[in-house]
C-alpha positions as a printed Julia matrix, in Angstrom:
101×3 Matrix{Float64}:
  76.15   93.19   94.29
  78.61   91.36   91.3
  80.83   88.9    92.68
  83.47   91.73   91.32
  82.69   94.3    93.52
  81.91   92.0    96.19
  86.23   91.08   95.41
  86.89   94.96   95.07
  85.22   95.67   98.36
  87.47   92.97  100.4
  90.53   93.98   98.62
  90.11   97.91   99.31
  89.19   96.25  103.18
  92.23   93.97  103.76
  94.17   96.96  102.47
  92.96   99.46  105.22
  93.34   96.62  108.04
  97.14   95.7   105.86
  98.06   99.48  106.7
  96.29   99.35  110.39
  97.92   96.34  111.68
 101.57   96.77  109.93
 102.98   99.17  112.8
 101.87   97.23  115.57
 104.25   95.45  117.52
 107.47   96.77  115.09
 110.53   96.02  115.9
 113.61   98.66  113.81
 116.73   98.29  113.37
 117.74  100.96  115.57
 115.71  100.0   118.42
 117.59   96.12  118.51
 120.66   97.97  117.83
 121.83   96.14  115.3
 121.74   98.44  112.24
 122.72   96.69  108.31
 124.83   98.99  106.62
 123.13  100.39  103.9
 119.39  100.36  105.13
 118.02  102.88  107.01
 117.7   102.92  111.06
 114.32  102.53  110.56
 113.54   99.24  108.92
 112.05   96.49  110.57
 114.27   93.8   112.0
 111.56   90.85  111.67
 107.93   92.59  109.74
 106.25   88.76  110.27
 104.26   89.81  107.14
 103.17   85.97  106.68
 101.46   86.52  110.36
 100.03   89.86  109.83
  98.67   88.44  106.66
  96.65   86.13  108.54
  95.56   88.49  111.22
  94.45   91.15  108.58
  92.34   88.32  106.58
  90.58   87.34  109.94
  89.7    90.73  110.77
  88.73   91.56  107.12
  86.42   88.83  107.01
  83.63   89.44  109.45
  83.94   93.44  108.47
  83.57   92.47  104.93
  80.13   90.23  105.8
  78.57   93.41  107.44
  79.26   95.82  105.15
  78.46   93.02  102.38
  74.95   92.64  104.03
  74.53   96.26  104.65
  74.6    96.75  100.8
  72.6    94.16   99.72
  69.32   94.73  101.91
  70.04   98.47  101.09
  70.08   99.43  105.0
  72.26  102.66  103.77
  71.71  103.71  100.05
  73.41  105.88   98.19
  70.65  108.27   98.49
  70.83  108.11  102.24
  74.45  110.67  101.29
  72.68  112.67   98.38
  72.36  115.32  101.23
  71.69  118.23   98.39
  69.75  115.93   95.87
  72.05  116.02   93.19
  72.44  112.09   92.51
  69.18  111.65   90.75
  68.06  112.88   87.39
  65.97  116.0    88.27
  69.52  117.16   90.09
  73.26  118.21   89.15
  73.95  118.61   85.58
  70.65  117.24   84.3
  68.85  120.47   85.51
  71.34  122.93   83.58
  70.61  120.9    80.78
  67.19  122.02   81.19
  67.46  125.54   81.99
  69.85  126.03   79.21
  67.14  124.65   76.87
């Protein structure tokens, strides 16, 4: 694996845990009853993004180093989904080609 998917992989990671972890623990304006004219009842009073930052990057980490090591000893392969054998050259477009020859 590049070092730039290995970067690619942990950023489309700490995305999914970003968008898993935001809601918990929310706090909106209309549930602390104090509402700022203008924004919606709905906005957070206090996000702590600096703390869910931190949380996210600890839980991306370890899940990151397993799916990191899953890929490089090729435990799952993307053959392992070619479930109609279309990914390889005999497959897919590549046997049109031939037929149409």
């Amino acid at each position: 694996m590049a070092i730039t998917s290995a970067l690619v992989l942990f950023a489309v990671i700490w995305f999914m845990v970003l968008f898993i972890v935001l809601p918990i623990r929310l706090t909106t304006q209309d549930d602390s009853g104090d509402v700022v004219p203008g924004t919606p009842r709905s906005a957070p009073t206090n996000p702590a993004l600096k703390r869910k930052a931190r949380i996210v990057t600890l839980v991306t980490l370890p899940l990151w180093g397993i799916t990191c090591a899953i890929i490089m000893t090729g435990t799952i392969t993307v053959d392992d989904f070619d479930l109609f054998h279309r990914f390889g050259p005999e497959g897919g477009a590549a046997q049109t080609t031939k037929d149409g020859e």
